[in-house]
N, C-alpha and C positions, 0 to 999 in steps of 0.2 A: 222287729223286722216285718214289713208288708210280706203279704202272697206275692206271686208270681202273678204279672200283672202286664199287659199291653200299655205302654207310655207312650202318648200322641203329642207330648207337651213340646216337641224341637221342633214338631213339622208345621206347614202353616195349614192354616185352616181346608184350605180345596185338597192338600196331601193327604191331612188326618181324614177327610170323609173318604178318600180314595180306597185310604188302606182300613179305614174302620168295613166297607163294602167287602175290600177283598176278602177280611176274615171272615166274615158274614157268610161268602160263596162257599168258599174254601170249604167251613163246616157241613154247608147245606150240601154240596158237592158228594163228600163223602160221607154224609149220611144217605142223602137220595130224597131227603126229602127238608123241608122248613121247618123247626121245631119253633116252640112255643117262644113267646120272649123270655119270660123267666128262666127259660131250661136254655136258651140260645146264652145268655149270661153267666149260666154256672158250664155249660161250653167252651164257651171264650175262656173262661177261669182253667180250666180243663186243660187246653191247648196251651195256654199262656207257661203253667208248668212244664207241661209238657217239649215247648220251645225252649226255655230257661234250661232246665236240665239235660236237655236232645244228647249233649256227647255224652256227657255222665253214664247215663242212660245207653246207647248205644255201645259204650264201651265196658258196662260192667253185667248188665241184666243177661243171664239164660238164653241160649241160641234160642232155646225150646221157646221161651218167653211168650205165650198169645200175644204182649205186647209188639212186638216185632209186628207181628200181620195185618195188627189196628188200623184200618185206613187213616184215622186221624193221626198216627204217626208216622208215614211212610210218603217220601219226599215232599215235605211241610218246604215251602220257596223261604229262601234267604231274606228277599224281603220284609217276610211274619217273624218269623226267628229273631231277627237283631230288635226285634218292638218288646221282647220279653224281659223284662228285667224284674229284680227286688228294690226298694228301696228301705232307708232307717229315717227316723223322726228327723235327723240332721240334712239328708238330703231329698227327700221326700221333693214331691212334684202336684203341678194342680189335678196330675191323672192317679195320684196315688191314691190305692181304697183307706177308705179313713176307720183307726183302728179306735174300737170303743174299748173299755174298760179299763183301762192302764191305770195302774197305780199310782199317783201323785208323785211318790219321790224316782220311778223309773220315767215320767216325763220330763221333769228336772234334770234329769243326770243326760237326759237324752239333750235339751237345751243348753246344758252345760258344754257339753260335746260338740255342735255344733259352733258355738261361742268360741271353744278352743280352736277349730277349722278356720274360722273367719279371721282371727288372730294369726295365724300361723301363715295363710295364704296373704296376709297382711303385710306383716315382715319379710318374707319373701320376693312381697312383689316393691316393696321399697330399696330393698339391696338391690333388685336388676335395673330400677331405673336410677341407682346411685353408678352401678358400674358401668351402665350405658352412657349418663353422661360422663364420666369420666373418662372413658373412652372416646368420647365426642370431643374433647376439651385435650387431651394426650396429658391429663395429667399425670407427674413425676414421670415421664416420658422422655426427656430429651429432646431429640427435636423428630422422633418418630412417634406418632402414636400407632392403636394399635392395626387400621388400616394398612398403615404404610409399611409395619413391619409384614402382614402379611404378604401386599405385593413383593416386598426384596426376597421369600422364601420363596414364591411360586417361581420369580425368574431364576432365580441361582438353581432351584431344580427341575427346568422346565425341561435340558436336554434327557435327564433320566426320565423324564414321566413320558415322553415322545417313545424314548426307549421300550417302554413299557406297553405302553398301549400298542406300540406295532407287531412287538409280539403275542400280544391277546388277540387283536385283528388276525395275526398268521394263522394261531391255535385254532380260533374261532372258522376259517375258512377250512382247515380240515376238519372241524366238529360236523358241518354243513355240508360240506364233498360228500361225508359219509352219508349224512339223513339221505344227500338225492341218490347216493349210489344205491341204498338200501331200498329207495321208494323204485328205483330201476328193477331192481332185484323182484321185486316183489306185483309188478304188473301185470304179469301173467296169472297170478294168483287173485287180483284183485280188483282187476279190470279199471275200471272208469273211476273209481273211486283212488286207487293209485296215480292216473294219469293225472288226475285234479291236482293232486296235493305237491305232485313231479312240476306240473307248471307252474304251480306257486313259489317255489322252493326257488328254482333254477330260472338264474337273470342274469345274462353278462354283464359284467363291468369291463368298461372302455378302456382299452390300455392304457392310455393318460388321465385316469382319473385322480382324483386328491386323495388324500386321508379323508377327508370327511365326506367324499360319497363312497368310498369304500364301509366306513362306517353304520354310514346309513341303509349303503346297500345288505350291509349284514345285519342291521334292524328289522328291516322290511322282511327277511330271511327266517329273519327267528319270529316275527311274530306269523308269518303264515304258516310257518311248522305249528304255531299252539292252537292258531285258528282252526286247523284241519283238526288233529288231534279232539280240540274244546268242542267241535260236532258229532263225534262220537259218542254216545246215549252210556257206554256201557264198555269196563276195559276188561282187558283181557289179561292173564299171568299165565305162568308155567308152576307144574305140579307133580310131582315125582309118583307115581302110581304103577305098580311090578315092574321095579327096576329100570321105567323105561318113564319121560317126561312127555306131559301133554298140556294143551291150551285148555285154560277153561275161564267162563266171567263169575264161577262162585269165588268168595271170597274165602280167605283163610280158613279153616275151624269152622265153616260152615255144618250147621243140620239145622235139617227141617222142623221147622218148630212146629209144634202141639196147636192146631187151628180150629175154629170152629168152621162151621161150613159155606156162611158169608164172606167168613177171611180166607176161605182155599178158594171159591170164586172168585175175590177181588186178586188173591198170589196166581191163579191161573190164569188168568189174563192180563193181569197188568202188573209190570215189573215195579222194580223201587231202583230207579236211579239214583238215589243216594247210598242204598245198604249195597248197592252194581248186584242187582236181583234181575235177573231176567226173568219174564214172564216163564209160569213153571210150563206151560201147554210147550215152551220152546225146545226143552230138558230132553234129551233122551239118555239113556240106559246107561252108556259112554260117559255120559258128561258128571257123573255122579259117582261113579263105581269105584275109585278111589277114595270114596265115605264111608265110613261102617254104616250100612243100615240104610243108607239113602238111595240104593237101588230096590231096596222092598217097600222103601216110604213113597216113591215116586209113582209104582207099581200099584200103590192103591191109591194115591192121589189121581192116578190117569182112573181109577175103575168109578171111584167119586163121582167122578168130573161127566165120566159114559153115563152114569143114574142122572145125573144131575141134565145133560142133553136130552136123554131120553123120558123124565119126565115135562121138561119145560114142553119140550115138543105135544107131548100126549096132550098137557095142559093149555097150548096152544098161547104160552107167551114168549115162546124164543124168538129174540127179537129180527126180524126179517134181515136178513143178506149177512147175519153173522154166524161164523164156522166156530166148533167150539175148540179146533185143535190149533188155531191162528189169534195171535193179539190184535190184529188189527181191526180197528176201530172201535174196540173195546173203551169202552168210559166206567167212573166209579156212577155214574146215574142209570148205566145201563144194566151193570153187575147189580146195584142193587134192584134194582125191577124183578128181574130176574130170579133172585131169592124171594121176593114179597110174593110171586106168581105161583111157586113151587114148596114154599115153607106149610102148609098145612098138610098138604102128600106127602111131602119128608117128614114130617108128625107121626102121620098115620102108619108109614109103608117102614121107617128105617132109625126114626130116634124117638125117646120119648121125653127128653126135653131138649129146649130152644139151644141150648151151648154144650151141646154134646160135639165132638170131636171128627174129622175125616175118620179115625180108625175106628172108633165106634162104630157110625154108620158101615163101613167096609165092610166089620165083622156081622154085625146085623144082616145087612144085604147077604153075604156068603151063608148062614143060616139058614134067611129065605131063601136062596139058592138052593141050598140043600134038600130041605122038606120039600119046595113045589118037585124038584129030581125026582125025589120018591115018590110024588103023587103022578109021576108024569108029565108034566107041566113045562113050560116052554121055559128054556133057563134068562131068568129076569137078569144075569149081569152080560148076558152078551148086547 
């Protein structure tokens, strides 16, 4: 079996350079920077598993995982994802990496294999075009073949299926009564973004209309319910914490994973619309405290985050009109600036190597806290 590998070979020529650019960005993106060609290929390779495996991966690895915080795997577009595949010697493609060393008698059996596929989809596709003309032809039919019989069953049960569908259409308009009653409900709580989704929703239909704009009408209905809904960045649940339930956008069984201090920069400002991560700068005290442990993790993540302002600043590369307790306009090209500005002062002042942890640093800095106290000294975490 191939590596996990980007296949260009369905799309046409101007697709494949489109999407061979996008990976290209995508990488440089969140790195921050252009790497080499060589290391940009064992990248791609990188990501390609990466994509192939994504729910695997996402459903079985460690909250804690540093993988989770990896810019290179946090909201990867659907686009890059479906380009990942494996393939075997039988199905193999002109994008597949060519495997050297195989054994003679597993290329065989691999050719063999393939030979058996071709045979199989062979037979197969000779039965459907024996049954289709025979079909065509009504053979041993009578004098219906099998078209005809299908229209005499649609008429003999057309009054049931009418039956049927008028009571979907009924269900269906108190499914939609409720969505606008609830978006009414909820106006006051959420202003213009309520009122939006209220006028999408809600559209008379004309007393003498037919079934089929009544139908349509409640197409139109349901898809601007998902329209509204699908503009949403990030959802929301309910969460039982001291007896008593609240909203929140972590997901299930959330904690805070174990980060370096590039990945708590890039989690403090930029969320992952796919893991529904809000940026952590957003988090407060509430929205966690039903976690073990996530209201002290968060507590040194915000004291990080105050070293990590407070040096950029001294160092003079925070980047101009950005707030460090706000996502917006946060980029991964700006995040990473920002640590390459500040990484040899966090050397010197709070870790002593490159992937040492937020709580490292924390307890470090609380140290130097301590000693300059005793010297007198002006306290470095405020």
């Amino acid at each position: 079996v191939s590596p996990a590998y980007f296949d260009f070979s369905e799309l046409d020529p101007s697709e494949t350079f489109r999407m061979k650019r996008a990976i290209r960005d995508f990488i440089n993106s969140r790195l921050g920077f252009e790497p080499p060609g060589s290391v940009q290929t064992m990248l791609q390779h990188f990501l390609a598993s990466i994509c192939y495996h994504y729910d695997d991966l996402q459903r079985d690895i460690d909250q804690h995982s540093p993988l989770r915080s990896a810019a290179l795997f946090r909201d990867i577009p659907d686009n890059i994802r479906v380009l990942a595949t494996v393939r075997y010697p039988w199905n193999k493609t002109s994008d597949t990496p060519k495997i050297t060393g195989v054994p003679p008698h597993v290329t065989h059996l691999a050719e063999l294999h393939a030979l058996k596929e071709e045979v199989t989809n062979l037979r197969e596709g000779i039965m459907n075009e024996i049954r289709e003309e025979m079909d065509k032809r009504g053979f041993n039919s009578g004098e219906n073949n099998t078209q005809q019989i299908m229209d005499l069953i649609r008429t003999a049960t057309a009054s049931q299926t009418a039956a049927i569908v008028d009571r979907l259409i009924e269900r269906t308009d108190i499914r939609e009564r409720s969505v606008t009653t609830a978006a009414d409900e909820a106006t006051e709580d959420y202003g213009a973004a309520a009122m939006e989704i209220e006028e999408e929703l809600v559209e008379d239909l004309p007393t003498n209309a037919t079934r089929e704009e009544s139908e349509e009408l409640n197409r139109r209905r349901r898809a601007a319910a998902q329209n509204a809904l699908g503009q949403r960045l990030f959802k929301v649940g309910m969460v039982r914490a001291g007896g008593a339930c609240k909203l929140t956008t972590l997901p299930v069984g959330f904690k805070f994973p174990s980060m370096t201090i590039p990945q708590t920069i890039n989690c403090w400002f930029i969320g992952s619309v796919g893991a529904n991560l809000i940026p952590y700068c957003q988090l407060k005290s509430h929205d966690v405290d039903h976690i073990k442990g996530a209201s002290s993790a968060l507590r040194k993540i915000r004291r990080v985050m105050s070293l990590v302002h407070k040096t950029a600043t001294a160092k003079g590369c925070w980047p101009s009109g950005q707030s460090w307790d706000t996502p917006r306009r946060w980029t991964y090209e700006k995040t990473n600036a920002l640590w390459l500005g500040i990484e040899k002062e966090f050397l010197r002042l709070y870790m002593k190597k490159r992937d040492a942890k937020y709580g490292t640093v924390y307890n470090n800095a609380n140290k130097k806290k301590q000693r300059r106290r005793g010297q007198g000294s002006e306290d470095d975490m405020e």
